[in-house]
C-alpha positions as CSV (number, residue, x, y, z in Angstrom):
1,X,-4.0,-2.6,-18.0
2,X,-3.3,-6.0,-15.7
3,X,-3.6,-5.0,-12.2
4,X,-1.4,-6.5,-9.6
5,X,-1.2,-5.8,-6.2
6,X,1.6,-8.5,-5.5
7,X,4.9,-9.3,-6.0
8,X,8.0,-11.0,-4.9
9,X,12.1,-10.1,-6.3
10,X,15.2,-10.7,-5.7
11,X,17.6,-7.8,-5.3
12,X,20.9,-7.4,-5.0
13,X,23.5,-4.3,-4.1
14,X,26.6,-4.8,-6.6
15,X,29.9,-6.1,-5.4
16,X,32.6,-4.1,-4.5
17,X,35.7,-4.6,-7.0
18,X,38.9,-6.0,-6.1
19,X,42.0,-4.1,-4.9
20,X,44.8,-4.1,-7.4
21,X,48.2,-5.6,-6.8
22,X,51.1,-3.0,-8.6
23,X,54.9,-1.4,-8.1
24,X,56.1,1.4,-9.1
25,X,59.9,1.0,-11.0
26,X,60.4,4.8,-12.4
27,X,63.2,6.9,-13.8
28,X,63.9,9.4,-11.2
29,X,62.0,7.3,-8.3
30,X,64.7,5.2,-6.8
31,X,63.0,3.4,-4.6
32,X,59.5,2.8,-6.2
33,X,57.2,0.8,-4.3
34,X,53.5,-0.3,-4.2
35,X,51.2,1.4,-6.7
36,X,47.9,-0.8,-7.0
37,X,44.8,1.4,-6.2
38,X,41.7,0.4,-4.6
39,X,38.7,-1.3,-5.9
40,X,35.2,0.9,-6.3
41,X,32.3,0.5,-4.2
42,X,29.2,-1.7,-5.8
43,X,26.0,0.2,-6.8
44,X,22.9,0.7,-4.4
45,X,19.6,-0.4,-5.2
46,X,17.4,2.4,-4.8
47,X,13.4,2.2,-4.8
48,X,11.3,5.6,-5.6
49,X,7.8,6.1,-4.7
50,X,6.3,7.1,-7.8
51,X,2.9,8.7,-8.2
52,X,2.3,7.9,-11.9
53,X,2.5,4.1,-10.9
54,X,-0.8,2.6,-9.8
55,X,0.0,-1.4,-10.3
56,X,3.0,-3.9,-9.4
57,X,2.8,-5.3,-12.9
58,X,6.1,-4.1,-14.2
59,X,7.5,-7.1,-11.7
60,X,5.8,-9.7,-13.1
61,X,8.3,-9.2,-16.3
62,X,11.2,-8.5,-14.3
63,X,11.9,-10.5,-11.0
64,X,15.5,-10.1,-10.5
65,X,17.3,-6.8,-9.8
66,X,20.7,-6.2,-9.6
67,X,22.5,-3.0,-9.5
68,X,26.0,-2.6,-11.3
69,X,29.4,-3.6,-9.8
70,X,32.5,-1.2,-8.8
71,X,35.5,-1.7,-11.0
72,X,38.9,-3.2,-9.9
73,X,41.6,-1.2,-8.7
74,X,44.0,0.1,-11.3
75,X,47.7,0.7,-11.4
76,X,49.1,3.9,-10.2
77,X,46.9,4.0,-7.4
78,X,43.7,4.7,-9.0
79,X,40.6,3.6,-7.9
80,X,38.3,1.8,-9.9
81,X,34.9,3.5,-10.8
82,X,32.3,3.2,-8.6
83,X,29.4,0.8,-9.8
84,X,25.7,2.0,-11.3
85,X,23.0,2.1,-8.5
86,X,19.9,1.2,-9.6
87,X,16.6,3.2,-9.5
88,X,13.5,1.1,-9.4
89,X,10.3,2.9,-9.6
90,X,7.3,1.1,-6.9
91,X,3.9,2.9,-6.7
92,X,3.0,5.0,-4.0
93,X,1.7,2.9,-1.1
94,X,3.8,-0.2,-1.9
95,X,4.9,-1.5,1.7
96,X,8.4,-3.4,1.3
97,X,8.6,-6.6,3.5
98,X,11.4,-9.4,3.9
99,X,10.0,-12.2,2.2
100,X,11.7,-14.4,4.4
101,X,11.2,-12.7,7.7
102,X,8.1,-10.7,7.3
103,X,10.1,-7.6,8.6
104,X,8.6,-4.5,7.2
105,X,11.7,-2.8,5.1
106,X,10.0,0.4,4.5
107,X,6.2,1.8,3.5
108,X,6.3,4.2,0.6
109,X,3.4,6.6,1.0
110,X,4.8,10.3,0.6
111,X,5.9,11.0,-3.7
112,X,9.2,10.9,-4.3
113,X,10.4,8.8,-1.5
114,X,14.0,7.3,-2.1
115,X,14.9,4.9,0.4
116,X,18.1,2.4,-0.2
117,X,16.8,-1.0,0.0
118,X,20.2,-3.0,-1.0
119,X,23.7,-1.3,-0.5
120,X,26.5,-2.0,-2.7
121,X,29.4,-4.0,-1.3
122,X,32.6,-1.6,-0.6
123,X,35.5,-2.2,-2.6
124,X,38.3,-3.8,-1.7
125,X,41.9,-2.6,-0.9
126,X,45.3,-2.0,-3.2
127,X,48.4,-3.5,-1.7
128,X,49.2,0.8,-1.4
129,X,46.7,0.9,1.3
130,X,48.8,-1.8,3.2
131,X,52.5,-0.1,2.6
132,X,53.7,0.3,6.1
133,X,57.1,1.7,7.3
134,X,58.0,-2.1,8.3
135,X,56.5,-3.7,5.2
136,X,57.5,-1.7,2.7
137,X,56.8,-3.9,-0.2
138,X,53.3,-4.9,0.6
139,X,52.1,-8.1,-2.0
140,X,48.2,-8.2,-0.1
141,X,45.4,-6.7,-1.4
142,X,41.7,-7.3,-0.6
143,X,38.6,-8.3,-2.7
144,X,35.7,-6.4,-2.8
145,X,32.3,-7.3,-0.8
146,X,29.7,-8.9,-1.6
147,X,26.5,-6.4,-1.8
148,X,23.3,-6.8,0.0
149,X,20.7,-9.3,-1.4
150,X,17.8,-10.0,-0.3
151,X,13.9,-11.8,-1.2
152,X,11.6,-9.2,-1.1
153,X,7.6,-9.6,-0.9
154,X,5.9,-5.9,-2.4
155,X,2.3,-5.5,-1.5
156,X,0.8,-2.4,-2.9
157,X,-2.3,-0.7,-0.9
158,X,-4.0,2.1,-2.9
159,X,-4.1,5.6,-1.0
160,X,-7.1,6.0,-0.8
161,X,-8.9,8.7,1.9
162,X,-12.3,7.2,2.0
163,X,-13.4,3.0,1.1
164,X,-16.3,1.9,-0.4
165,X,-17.2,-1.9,1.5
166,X,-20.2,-3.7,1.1
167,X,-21.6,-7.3,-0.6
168,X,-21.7,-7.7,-4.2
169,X,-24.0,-5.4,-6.2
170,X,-24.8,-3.0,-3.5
171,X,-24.3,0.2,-5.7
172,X,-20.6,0.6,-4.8
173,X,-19.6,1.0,-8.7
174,X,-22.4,2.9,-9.1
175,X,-22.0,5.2,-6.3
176,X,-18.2,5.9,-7.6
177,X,-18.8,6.5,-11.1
178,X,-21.9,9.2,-10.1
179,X,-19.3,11.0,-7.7
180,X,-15.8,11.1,-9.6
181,X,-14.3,10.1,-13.2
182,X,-13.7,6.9,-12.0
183,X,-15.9,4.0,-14.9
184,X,-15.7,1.1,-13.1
185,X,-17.7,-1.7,-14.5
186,X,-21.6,-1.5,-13.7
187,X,-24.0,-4.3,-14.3
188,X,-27.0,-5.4,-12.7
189,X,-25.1,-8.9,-11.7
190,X,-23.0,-9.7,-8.9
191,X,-19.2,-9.5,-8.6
192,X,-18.1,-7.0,-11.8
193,X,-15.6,-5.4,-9.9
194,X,-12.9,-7.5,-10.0
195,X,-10.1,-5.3,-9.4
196,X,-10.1,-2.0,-6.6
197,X,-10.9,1.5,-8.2
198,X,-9.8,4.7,-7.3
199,X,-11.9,7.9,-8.0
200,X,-11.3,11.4,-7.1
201,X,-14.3,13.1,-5.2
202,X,-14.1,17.1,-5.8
203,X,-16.3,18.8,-3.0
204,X,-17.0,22.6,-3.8
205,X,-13.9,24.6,-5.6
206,X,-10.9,23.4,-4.0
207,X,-11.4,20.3,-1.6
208,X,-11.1,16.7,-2.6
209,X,-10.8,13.3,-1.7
210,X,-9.8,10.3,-2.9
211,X,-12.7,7.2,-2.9
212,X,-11.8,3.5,-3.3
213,X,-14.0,1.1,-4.6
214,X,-13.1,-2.8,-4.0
215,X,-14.6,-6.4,-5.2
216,X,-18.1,-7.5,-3.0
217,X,-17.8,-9.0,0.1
218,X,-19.6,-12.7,1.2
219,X,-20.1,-14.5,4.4
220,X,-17.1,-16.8,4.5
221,X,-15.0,-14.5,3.0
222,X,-12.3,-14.3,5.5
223,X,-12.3,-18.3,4.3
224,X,-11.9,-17.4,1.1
225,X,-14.5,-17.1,-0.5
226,X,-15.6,-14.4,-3.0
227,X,-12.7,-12.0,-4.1
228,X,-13.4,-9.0,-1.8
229,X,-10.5,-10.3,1.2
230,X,-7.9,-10.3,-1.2
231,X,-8.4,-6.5,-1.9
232,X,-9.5,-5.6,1.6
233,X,-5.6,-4.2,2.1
234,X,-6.5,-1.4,-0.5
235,X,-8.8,0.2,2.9
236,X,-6.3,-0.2,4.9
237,X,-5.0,3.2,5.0
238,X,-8.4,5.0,4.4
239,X,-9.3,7.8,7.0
240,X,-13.4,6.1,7.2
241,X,-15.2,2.9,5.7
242,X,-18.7,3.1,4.0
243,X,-20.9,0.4,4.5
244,X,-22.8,0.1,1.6
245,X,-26.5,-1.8,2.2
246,X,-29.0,-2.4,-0.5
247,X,-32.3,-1.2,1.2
248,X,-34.1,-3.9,-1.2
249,X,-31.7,-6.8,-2.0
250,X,-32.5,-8.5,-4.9
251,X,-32.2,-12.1,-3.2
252,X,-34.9,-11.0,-0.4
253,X,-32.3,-11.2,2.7
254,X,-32.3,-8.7,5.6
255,X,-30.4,-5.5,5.3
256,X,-29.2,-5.1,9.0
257,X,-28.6,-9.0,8.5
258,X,-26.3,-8.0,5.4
259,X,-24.6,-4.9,7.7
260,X,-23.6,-7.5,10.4
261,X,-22.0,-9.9,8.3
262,X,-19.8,-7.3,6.5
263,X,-18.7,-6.4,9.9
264,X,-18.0,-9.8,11.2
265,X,-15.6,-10.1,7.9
266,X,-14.1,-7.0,8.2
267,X,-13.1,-8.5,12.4
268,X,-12.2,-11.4,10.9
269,X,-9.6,-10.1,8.6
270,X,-8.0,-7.7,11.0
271,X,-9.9,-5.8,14.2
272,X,-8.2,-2.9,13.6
273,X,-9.7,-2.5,10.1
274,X,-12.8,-3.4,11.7
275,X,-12.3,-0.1,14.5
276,X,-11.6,2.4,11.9
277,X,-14.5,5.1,11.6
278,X,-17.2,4.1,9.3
279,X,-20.5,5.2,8.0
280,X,-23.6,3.4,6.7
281,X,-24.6,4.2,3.5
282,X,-28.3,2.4,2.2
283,X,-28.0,2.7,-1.4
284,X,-31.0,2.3,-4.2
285,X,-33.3,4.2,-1.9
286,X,-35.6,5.3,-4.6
287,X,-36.9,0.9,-4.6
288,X,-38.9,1.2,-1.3
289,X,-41.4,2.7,-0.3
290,X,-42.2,5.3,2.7
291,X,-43.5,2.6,5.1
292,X,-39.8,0.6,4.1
293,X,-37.5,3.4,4.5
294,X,-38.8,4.8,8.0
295,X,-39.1,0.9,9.3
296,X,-35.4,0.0,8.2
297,X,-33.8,3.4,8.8
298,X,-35.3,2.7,12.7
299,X,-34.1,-0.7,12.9
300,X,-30.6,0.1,12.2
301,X,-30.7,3.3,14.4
302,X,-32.1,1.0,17.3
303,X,-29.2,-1.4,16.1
304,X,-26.3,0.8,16.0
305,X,-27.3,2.9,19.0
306,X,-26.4,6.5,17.7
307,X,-22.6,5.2,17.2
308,X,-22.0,5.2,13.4
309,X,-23.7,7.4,11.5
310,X,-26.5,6.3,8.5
311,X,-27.0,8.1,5.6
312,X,-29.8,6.9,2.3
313,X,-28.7,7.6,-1.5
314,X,-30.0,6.8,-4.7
315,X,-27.4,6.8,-7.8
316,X,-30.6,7.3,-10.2
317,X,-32.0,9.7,-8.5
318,X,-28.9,11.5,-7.0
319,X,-31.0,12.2,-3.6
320,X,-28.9,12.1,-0.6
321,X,-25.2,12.1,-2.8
322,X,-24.3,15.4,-1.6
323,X,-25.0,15.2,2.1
324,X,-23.2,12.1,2.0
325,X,-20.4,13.8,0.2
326,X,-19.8,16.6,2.4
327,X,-20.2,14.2,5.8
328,X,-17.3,12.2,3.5
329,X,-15.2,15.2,3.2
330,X,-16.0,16.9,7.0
331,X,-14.1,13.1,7.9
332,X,-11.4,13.2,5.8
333,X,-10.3,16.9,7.0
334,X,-10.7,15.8,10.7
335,X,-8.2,13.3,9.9
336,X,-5.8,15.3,7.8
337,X,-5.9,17.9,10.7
338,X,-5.6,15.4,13.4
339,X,-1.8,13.9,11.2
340,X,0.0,15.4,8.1
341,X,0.1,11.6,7.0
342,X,-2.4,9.0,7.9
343,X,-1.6,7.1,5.8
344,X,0.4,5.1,8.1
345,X,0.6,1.1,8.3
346,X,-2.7,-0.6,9.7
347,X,0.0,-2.1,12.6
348,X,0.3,1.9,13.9
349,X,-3.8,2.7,13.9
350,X,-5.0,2.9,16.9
351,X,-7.0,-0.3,18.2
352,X,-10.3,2.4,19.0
353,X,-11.4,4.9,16.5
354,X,-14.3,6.7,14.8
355,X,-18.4,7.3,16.4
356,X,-18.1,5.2,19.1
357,X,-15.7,2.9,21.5
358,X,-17.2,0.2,21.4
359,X,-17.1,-2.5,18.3
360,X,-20.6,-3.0,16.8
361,X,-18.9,-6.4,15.0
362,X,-18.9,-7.8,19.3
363,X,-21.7,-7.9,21.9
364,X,-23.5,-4.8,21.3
365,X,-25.6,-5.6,18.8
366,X,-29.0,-5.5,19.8
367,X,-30.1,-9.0,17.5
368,X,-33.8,-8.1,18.9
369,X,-33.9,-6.4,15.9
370,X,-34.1,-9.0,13.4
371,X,-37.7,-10.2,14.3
């Protein structure tokens, strides 16, 4: 299935239907008099969160959304019926903006959600409603108004409680598919996740998370290059980031080196992503050796200074998976404890967050290191 994180529409409440112009000339009602009912109210538009949904696709097919118009007024004073709303069905974690104002309408993240995004126009009024005791023959009547329209711009951002962030081929795939049901594609070349994955982590009997996984980050990413930026939204909402670092890369660069720029992306696409709590993860551990490991585990303890903590792992080898697990899942029920529903906009995070105050992506890296 296509996945599609974007989308812009049109909708558009339905009009309100005219009032009807009538008398009444009846046996036994001498004087008669006006008789046209009112017209009914237009439909709403209605968007659902809906938990099945995981993609915007269904809008690339259908663009325009209208919902149904109220009927005219009708003779004898009746009304005319009110129009169809219209139930449209968005994914859970699809934030609703103006397209042309860049207003947030509404963000969808609780199942079920019903919010009216267009209202119907009301319907307009019978030359009955305008029968005074000085204008006894009323011949004015209203038409019904116009509903709501607006451009919309949809921009779905998975749920996710924990995100996977690192360069290309650092084991994030790998790490996903080992931990959940998640198959993401795995190959020993860069960039073959193209699209964000979502896996479900079970920890003992009856606690679980849910683990993103999203395209490699570059250097010069937040200038467009690589895919990773575009997805960078689906992380928005998670409750901590792991930094995934090869131990080894396969092009001979630097670890810590690696570390930094991922963070100086993650600044440069928003600072407040960049503040959230966050762990480092080294992944294909079981490639160095014991001299390696202790050398580059104390360069990035001497780097980081105690404020984020590191954790090693090995897909192949499955050592370190479950400590890193739990430490995953110890986060992720701080957070739950600490609001019902984090999963709130990135505008509403707060600016400081997670092991430490201050933001290892400014001054206080210790660059010492790298000789």
């Amino acid at each position: 299935m296509l996945f599609l994180d974007e989308a812009k529409i049109y909708v558009k409440g339905g009009d309100g239907g005219n009032g009807c112009m009538a008398f009444r000339r009846e046996k036994f009602v001498p004087f008669g008099g006006p008789y046209g009912g009112n017209g009914g109210n237009g439909g709403d538009v209605i968007f659902v969160a809906d938990e099945s949904l995981n993609t915007l696709i269904d809008f690339r097919y259908r663009q325009h959304l209208r919902a149904g118009r109220g009927g005219h007024g009708l003779g004898k004073c009746r009304t005319g019926r009110t129009g169809d709303e219209l139930l449209v069905k968005v994914p859970v974690g699809t934030l609703v903006r103006d397209d042309e104002t860049g207003e947030v309408v509404h963000d969808f993240v609780t199942p079920g959600e019903r919010v009216v995004i267009a209202t119907g126009g009301r319907g307009g009024r019978g030359n009955a409603s305008f029968k005074t005791s000085t204008n006894r023959t009323p011949r004015e009547v209203e038409d019904g108004a116009t509903g709501q329209e607006v451009w919309l711009r949809l921009e779905l951002k998975l749920l996710a409680d924990v995100g996977l962030a690192g360069m290309p081929n650092a084991g994030k795939s790998t790490l996903i598919s080992s931990v959940s049901a998640a198959q993401p594609k795995v190959a020993d070349y860069p960039f073959t996740t193209l699209v964000p994955h979502l896996g479900v982590v079970s920890v003992g009997d009856w606690e679980s998370f849910v683990m993103a996984d999203i395209p490699g980050l570059i250097e010069g990413a937040n200038e467009g290059l690589g895919l990773g930026r575009q997805f960078l939204r689906h992380v928005e909402r998670c409750a901590v980031l792991a930094h995934l670092v090869e131990a080894l890369p396969v092009d001979g660069s630097d670890p810590l080196n690696n570390f930094k720029i991922l963070e100086r992306e993650l600044q440069a696409y928003s600072p407040l992503l960049a503040a959230k709590p966050r762990m480092v993860v080294l992944t294909k551990w079981d490639l160095a050796d014991e001299t390696t490991r202790r050398s580059l585990v104390k360069r990035f303890k001497l780097s980081l200074r105690g404020k984020v903590p590191i954790f090693t792992l090995s897909a192949v080898t499955r050592e370190g998976i479950p400590e890193l697990i739990h430490a995953m899942m110890e986060r992720v029920t701080q957070a739950r404890k600490e609001s019902a529903n984090y999963h709130r906009p990135l505008e509403d995070a707060p600016t400081k967050a997670g092991y430490g105050e201050e933001d290892p992506s400014g001054d206080d890296w210790d660059d010492d290191d790298l000789d």
